[in-house]
N, C-alpha and C positions, 0 to 999 in steps of 0.2 A: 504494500500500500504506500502509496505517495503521500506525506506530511503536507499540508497548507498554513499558511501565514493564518493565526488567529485575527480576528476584525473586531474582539474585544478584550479588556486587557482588567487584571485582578483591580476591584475599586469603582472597576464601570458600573452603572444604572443600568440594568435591564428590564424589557417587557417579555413575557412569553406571548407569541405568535397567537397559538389556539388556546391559550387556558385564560391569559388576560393578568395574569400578576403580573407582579414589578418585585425584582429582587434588584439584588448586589453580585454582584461576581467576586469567588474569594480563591479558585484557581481554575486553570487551563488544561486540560489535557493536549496533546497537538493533533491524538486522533484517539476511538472510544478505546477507553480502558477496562470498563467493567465484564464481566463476562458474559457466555452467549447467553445463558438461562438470563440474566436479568435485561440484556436485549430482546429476547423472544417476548420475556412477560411483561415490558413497560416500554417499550420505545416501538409501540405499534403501527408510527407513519414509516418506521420502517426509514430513517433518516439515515444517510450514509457514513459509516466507522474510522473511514480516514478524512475526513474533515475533522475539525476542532469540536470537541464536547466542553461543557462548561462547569463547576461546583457551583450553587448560585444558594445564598442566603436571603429564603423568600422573606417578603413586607409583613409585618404582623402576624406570624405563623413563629412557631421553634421548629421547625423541619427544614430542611435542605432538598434543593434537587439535582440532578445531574442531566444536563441539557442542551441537545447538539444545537450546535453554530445557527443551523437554517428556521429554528424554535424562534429566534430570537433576536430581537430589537433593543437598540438605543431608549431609553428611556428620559423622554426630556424633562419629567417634571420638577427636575435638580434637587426633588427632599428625601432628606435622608432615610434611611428604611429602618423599621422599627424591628429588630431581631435581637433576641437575647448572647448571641453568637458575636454579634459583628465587631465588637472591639478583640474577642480572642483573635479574629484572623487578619483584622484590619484595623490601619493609622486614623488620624483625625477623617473626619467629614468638611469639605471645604470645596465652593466653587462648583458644585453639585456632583461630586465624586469623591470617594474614600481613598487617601495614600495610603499606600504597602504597607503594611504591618514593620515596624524594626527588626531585625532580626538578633537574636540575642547572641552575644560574645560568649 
């Protein structure tokens, strides 16, 4: 499988496509990583494995999803997302995006 440039990057605002949340992106895969059985039972459009999948810290939920490139949109509405999660994996919120987490010494 052929690797692609991700189009969204850890901190970004996203929308999902067909379900309508807005999360945060908290890492990248470059293409799917999880395995066939949880492709089979939850990625039913069936979206393609060598493009970029995403970790995403949904808006007001404590749950996480894992969700390919073409799921997903820029999210313009610049407010920050309400997840119990998001300071573990992510820096301030600023300028309608969260910076990288520090990484510890």
């Amino acid at each position: 499988m052929q690797e692609q440039t991700a189009r969204f990057e850890v901190g970004q605002l996203v929308a999902h496509r067909r379900f309508g949340y807005r999360g945060v992106i908290f890492d990248v895969d470059p293409q799917f990583a999880l395995s066939d059985e949880w492709y089979d039972q939850m990625a039913r459009s069936q979206p393609p494995k060598d493009a970029p999948w995403y970790h995403v810290l949904v808006d007001g939920k404590t749950h996480t999803t894992y969700v390919a490139e073409r799921n997903l949109a820029a999210d313009t509405s610049r407010a920050p997302v309400n997840h119990p999660l998001v300071h573990n994996y992510l820096g301030a919120f600023a300028d309608g995006r969260y910076a990288p987490a520090q990484l510890a010494n």
